[in-house]
DSSP file (Angstrom, degrees, kcal/mol; ACC not computed):
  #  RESIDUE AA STRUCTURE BP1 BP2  ACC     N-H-->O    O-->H-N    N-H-->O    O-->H-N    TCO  KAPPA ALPHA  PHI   PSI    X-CA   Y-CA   Z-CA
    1    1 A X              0   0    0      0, 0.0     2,-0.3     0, 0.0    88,-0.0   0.000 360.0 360.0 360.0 124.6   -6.7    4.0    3.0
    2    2 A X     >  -     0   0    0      1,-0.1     4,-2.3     4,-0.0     5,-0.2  -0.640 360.0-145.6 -93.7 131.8   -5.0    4.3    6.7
    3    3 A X  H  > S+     0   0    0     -2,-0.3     4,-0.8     1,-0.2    -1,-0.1   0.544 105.8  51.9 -76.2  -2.0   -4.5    0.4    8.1
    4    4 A X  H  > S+     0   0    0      2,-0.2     4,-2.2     3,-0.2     5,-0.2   0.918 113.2  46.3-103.2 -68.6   -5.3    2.3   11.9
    5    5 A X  H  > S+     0   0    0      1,-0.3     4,-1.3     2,-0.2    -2,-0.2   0.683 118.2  40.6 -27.3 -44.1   -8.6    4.0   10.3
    6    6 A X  H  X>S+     0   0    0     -4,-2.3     4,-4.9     1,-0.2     5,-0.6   0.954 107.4  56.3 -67.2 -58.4   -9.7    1.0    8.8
    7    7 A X  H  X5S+     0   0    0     -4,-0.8     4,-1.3     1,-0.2     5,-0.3   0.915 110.1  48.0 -62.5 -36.6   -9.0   -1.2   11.3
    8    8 A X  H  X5S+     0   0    0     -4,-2.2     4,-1.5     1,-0.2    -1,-0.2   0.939 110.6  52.9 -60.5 -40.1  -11.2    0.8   13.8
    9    9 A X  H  X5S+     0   0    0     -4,-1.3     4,-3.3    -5,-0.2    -1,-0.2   0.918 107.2  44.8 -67.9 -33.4  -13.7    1.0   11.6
   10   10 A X  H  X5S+     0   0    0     -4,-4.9     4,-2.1     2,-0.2     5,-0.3   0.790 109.9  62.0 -75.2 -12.0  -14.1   -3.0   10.7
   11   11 A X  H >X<S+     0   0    0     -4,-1.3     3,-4.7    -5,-0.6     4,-2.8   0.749 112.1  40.1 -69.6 -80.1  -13.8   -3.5   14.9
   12   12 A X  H 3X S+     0   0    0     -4,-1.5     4,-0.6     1,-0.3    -1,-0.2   0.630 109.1  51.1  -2.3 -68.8  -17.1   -1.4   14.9
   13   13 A X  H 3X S+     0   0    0     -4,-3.3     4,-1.4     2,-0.2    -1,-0.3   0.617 109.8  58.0 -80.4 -15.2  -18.9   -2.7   12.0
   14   14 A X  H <X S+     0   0    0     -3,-4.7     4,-1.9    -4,-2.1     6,-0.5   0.829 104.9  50.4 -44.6 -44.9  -18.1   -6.3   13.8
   15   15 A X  H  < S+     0   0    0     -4,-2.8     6,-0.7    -5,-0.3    -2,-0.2   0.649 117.0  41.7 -93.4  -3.6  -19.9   -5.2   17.1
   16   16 A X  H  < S+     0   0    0     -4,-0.6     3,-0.4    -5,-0.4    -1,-0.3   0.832 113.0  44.1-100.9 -10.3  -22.6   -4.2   15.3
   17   17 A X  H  < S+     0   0    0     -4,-1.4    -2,-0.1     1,-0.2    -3,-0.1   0.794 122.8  41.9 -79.3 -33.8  -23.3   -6.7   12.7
   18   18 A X  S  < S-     0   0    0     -4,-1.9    -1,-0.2    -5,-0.2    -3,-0.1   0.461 106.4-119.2 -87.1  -6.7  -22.6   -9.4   15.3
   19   19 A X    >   +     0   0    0     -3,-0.4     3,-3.1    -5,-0.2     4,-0.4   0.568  56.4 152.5  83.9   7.7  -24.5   -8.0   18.4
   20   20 A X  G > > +     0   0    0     -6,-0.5     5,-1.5     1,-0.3     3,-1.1   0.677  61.1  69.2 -57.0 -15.8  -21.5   -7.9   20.5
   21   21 A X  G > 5S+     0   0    0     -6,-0.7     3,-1.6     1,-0.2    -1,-0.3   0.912  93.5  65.6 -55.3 -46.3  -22.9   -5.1   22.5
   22   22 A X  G < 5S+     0   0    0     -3,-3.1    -1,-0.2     1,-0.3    -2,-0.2   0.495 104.6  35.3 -37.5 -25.3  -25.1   -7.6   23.6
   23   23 A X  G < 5S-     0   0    0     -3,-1.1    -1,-0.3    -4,-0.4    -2,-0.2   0.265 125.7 -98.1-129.3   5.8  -22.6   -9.7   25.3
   24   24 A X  T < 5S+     0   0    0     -3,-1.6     2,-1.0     1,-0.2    -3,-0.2   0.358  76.0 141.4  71.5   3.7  -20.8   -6.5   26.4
   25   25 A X      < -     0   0    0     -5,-1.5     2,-0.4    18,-0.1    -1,-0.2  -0.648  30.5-167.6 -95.8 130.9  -18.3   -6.4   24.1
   26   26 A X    >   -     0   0    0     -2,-1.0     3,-3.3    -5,-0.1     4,-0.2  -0.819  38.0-111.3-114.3 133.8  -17.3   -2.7   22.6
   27   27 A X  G >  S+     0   0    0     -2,-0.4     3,-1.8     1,-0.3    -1,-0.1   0.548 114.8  61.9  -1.3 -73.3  -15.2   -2.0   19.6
   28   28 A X  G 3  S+     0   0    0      1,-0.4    -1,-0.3   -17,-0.0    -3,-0.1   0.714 101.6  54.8 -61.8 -36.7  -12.2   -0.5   22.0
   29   29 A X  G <  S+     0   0    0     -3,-3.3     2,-0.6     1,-0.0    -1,-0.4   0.356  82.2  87.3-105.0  -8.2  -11.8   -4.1   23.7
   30   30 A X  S <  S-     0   0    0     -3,-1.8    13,-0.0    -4,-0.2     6,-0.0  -0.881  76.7-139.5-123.7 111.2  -11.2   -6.4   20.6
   31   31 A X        -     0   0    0     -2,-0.6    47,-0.1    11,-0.1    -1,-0.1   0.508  21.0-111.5 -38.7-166.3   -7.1   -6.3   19.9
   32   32 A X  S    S+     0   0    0     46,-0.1    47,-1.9    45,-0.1    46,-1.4   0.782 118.6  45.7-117.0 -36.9   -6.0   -6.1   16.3
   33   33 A X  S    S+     0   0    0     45,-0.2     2,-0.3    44,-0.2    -2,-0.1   0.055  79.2 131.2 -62.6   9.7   -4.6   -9.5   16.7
   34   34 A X        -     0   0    0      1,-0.1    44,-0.3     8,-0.0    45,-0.1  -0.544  67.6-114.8 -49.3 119.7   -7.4  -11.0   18.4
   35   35 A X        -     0   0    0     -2,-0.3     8,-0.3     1,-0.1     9,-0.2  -0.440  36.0-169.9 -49.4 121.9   -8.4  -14.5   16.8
   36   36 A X        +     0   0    0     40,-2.8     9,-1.2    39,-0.9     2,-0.8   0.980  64.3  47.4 -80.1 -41.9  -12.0  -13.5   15.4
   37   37 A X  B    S+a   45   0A   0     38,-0.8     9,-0.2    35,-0.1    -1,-0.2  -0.745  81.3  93.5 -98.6  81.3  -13.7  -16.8   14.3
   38   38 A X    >   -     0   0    0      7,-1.6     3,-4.4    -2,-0.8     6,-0.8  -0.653  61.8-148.5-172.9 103.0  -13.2  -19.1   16.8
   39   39 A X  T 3  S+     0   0    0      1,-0.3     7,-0.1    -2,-0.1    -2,-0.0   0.670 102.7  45.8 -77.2   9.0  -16.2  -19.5   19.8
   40   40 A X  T 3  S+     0   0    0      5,-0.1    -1,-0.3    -3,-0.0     2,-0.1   0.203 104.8  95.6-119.0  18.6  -14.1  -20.4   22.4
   41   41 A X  S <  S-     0   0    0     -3,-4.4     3,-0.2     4,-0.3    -3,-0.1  -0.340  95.2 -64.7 -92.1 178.7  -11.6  -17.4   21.5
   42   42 A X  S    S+     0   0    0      1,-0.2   -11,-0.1    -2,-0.1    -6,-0.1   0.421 130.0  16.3 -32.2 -20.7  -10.9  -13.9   22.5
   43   43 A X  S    S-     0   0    0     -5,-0.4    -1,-0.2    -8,-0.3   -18,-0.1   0.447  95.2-127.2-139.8 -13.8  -14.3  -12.6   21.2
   44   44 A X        +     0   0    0     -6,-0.8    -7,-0.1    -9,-0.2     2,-0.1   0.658  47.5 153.8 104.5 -12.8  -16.3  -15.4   20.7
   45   45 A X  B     -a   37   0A   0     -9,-1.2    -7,-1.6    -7,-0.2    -4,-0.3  -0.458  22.5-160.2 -91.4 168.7  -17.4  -15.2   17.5
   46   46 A X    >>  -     0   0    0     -8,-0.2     4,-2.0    -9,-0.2     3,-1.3  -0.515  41.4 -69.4-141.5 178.8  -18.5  -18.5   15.3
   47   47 A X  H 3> S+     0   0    0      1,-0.3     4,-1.0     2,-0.2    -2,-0.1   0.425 130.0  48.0 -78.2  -7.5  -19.1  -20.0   11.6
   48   48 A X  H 3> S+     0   0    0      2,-0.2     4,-1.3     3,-0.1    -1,-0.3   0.545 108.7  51.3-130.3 -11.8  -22.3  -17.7   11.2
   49   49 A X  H <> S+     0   0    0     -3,-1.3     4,-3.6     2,-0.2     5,-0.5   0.842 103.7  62.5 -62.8 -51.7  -20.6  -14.5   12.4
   50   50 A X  H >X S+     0   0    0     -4,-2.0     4,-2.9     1,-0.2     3,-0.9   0.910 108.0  39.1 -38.5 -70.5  -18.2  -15.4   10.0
   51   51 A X  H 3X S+     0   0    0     -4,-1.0     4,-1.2     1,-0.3    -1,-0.2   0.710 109.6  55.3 -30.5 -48.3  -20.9  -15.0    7.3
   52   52 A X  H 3X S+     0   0    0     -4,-1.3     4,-0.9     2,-0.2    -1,-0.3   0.778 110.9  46.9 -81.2 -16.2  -22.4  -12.2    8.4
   53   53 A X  H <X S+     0   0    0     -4,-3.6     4,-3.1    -3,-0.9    -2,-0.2   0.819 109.1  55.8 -56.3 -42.6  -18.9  -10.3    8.4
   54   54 A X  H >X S+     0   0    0     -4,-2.9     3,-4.4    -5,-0.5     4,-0.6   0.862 108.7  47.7 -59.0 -84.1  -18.1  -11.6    4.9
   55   55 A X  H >< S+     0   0    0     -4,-1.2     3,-1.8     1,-0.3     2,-0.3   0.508 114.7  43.1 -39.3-112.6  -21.4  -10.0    3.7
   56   56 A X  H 3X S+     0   0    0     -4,-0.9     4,-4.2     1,-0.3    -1,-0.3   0.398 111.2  57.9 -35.0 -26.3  -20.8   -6.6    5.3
   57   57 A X  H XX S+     0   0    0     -3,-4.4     4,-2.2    -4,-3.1     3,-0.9   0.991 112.4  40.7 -48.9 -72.4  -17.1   -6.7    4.2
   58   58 A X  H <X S+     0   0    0     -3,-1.8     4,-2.5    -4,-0.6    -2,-0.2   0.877 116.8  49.4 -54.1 -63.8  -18.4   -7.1    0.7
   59   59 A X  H 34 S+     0   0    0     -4,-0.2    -1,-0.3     1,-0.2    -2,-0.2   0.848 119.9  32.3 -59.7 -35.7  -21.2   -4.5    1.2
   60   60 A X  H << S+     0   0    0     -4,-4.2    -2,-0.2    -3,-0.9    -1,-0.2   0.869 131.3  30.2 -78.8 -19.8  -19.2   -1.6    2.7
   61   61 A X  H  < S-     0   0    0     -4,-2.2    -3,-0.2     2,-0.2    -2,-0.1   0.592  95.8-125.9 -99.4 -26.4  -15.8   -2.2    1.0
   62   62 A X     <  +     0   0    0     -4,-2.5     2,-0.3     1,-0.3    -4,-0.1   0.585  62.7 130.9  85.4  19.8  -16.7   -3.6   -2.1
   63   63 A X        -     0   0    0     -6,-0.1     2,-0.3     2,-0.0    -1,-0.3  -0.836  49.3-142.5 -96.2 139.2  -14.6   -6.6   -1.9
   64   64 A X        -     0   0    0     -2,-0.3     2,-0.4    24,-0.1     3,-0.1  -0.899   4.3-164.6-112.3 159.5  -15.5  -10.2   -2.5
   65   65 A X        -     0   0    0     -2,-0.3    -7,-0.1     1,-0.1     3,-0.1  -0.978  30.4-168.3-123.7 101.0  -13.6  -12.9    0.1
   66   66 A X        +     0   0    0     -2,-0.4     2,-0.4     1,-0.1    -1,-0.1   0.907  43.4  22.2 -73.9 -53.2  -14.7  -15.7   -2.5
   67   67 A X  S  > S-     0   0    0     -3,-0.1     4,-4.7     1,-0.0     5,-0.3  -0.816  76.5-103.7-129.9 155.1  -14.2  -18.8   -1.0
   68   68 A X  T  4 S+     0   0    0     -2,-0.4    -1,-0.0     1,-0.2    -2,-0.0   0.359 115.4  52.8 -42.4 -14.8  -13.8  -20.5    2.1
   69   69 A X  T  > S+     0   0    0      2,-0.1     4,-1.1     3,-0.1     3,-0.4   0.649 118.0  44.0-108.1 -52.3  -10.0  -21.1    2.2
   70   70 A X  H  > S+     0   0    0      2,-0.2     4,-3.9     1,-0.2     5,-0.3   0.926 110.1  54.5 -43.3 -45.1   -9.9  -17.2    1.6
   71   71 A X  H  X S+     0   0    0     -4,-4.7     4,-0.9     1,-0.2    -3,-0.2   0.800 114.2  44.0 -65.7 -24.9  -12.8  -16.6    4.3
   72   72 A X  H  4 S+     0   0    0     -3,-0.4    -1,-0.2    -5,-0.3    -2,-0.2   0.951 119.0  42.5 -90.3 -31.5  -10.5  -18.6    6.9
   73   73 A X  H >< S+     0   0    0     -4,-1.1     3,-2.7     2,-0.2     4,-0.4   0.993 115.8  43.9 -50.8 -98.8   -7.5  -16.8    5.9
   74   74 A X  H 3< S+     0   0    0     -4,-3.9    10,-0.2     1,-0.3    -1,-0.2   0.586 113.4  52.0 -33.1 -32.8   -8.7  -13.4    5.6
   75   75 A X  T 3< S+     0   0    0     -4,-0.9   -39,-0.9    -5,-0.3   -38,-0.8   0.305  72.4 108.6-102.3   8.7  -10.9  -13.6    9.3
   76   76 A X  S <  S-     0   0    0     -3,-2.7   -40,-2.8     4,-0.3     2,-0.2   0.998  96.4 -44.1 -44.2 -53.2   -7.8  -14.9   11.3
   77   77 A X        -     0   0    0     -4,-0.4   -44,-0.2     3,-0.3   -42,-0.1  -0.853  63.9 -71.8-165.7-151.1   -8.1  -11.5   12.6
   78   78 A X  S >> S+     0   0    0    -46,-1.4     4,-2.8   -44,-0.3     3,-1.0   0.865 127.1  47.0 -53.4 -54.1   -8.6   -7.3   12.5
   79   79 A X  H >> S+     0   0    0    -47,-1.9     2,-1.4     1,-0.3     4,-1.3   0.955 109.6  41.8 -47.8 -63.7   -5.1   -7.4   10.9
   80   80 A X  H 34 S+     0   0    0      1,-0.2    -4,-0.3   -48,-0.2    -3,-0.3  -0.388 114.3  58.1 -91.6  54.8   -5.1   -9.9    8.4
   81   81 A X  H <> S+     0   0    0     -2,-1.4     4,-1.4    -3,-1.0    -1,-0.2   0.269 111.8  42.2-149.9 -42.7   -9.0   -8.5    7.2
   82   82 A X  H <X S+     0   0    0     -4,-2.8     4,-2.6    -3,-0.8     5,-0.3   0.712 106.6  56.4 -88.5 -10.2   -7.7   -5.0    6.5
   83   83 A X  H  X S+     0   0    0     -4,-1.3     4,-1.6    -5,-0.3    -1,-0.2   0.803 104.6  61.6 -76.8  -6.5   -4.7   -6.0    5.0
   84   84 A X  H  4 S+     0   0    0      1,-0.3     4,-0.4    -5,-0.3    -2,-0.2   0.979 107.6  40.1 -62.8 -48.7   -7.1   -7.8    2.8
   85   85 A X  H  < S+     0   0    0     -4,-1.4     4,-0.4     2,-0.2    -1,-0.3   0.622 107.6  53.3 -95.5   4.1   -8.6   -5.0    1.7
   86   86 A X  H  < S+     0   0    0     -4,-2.6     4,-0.2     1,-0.2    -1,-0.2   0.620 110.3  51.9 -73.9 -12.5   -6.3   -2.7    1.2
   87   87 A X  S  < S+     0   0    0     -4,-1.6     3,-0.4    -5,-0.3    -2,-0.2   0.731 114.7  42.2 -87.3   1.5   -4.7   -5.1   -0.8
   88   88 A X  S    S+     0   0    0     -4,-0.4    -1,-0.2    -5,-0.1    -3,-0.1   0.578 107.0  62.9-104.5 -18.7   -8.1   -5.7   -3.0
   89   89 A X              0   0    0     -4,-0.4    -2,-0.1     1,-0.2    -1,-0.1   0.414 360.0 360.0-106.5   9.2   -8.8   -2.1   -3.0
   90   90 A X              0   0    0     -3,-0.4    -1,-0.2    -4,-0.2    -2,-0.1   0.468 360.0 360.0 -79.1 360.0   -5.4   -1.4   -5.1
């Protein structure tokens, strides 16, 4: 799995799962190191984005992010989300 590929792809599946289109933000514009979960951060997103990310992680990738000390971990940012799952998908 290519960490570039991936990572383009999860930006995507952010901006739609979260509405970000809505608010003008497109897939090209969110860094790879952007903080994601955080509503007064670089994209804005909050505890129920959070949720709705986990879920669609799970559903496209086939990975579970179990717990809540994982979920905060894992959603720091585009980086630390794909390394997750390429490391889950070994």
């Amino acid at each position: 799995m290519n960490k570039d590929t991936l990572n383009s792809e999860l930006k995507e599946m952010i901006v739609d799962v979260c509405n970000l289109q809505e608010v003008g933000i497109d897939a090209s514009e969110i860094d790879d190191d952007a903080i994601l979960i955080d509503p007064n951060g670089d994209i804005g997103l909050d505890s129920l984005d959070a949720v709705e990310i986990v879920a669609a992680v799970e559903k496209q990738y086939g990975v579970r992010i179990s717990n809540t000390n994982t979920s905060l971990k894992v959603l720091q940012s585009i980086n630390t989300l794909s390394d997750y799952i390429i490391a889950e998908k070994k």
